[in-house]
N, C-alpha and C positions, 0 to 999 in steps of 0.2 A: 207853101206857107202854112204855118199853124195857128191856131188861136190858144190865148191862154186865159183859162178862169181864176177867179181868184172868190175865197168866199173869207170875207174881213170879218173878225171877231174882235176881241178887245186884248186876248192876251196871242192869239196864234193867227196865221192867215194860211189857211190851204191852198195849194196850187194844183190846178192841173190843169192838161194840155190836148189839143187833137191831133190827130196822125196827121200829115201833108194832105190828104186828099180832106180833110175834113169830116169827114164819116163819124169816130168814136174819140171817146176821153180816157185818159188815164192821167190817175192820181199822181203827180210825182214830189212834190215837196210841203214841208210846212216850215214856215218860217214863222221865227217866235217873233213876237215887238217888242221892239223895244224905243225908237225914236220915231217919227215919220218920217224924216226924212231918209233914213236909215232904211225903212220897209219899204219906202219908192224906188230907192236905191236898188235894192235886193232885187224888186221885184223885174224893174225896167232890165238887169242885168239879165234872169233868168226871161224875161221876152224876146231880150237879141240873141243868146247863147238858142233861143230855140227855134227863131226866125218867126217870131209872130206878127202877123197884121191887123190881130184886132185884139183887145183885152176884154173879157168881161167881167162884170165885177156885179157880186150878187147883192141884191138890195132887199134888205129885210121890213116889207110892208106887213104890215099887221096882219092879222088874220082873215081882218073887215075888207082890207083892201086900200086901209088908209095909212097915211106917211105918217112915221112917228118920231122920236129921237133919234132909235138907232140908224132911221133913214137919211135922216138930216147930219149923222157922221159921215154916213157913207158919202153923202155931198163933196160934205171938205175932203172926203179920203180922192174921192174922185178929180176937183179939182187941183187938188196938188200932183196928182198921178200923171192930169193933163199938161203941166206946168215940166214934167220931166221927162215925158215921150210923147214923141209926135204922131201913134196911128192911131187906130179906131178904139174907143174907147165904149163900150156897151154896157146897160144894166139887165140883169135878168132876175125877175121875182125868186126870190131864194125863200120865201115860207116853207119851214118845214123838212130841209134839206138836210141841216144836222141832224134833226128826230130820225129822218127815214135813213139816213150812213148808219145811225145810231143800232136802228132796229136790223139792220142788214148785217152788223159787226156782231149781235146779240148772238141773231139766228146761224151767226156763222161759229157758236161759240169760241169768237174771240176773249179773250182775258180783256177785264178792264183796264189793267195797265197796257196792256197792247192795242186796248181801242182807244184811249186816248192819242198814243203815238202817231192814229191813220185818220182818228176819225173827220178832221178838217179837211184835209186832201181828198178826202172819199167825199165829202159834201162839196168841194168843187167843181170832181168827176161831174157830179149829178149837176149841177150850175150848168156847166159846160153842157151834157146831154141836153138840158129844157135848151139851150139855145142853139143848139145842132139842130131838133128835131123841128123849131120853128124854123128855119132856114129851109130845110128839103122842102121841095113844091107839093 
């Protein structure tokens, strides 16, 4: 079984996924938005095609530590998500996940138009990582 991250924006949502045993992430899609039901849709498709049992889904708290708008999207994103598949559904602090995909794609001199292509997916990866690493004992 794998896990899939998800890190929600406004106009894309990154996807990526763990290998079976759980260990590492890798970046595999972005999907654009366009409806929500539409993006639940997509999404729940790509957690069975991949055999996932838990979703995370990265929640954008402030810098402070405190829940703010984008948090209280992630809410409804969240319950509608629950409303359309039945496993484990988890939050993982995402502050700063796009900035560091961001600064990784920089130093990798990628092209901006090629950093925009990855850079959701690669800030999922990194979702995915912070919630791998809190699981190992």
């Amino acid at each position: 079984m794998s896990i899939l991250a998800l890190d929600v924006g406004e106009k894309r949502i990154g996807v990526a996924v763990s290998d079976p045993s759980q260990t590492f992430s890798m970046p595999v899609d972005v999907i654009e938005r366009t409806a929500l039901r539409e993006d639940i849709k997509r999404i729940v498709e790509i957690a069975t095609e991949r055999s996932a049992e838990v979703i995370v889904v990265g929640d954008p708290v402030r810098l402070g530590g405190e829940r703010g708008l984008a948090s209280e999207k992630i809410d409804r994103f969240v319950a509608e998500l629950a409303r359309a598949w039945n496993g484990q559904i988890e939050r993982v602090d995402e502050r700063l996940t796009t900035a560091q995909a961001t600064k990784s794609l920089i130093a990798a001199d990628v092209s901006r138009k090629k950093r925009k292509q990855v850079v959701d997916k690669l800030a999922a990866a990194l979702i995915l990582d912070t919630y791998l690493a809190r699981r190992r004992p």
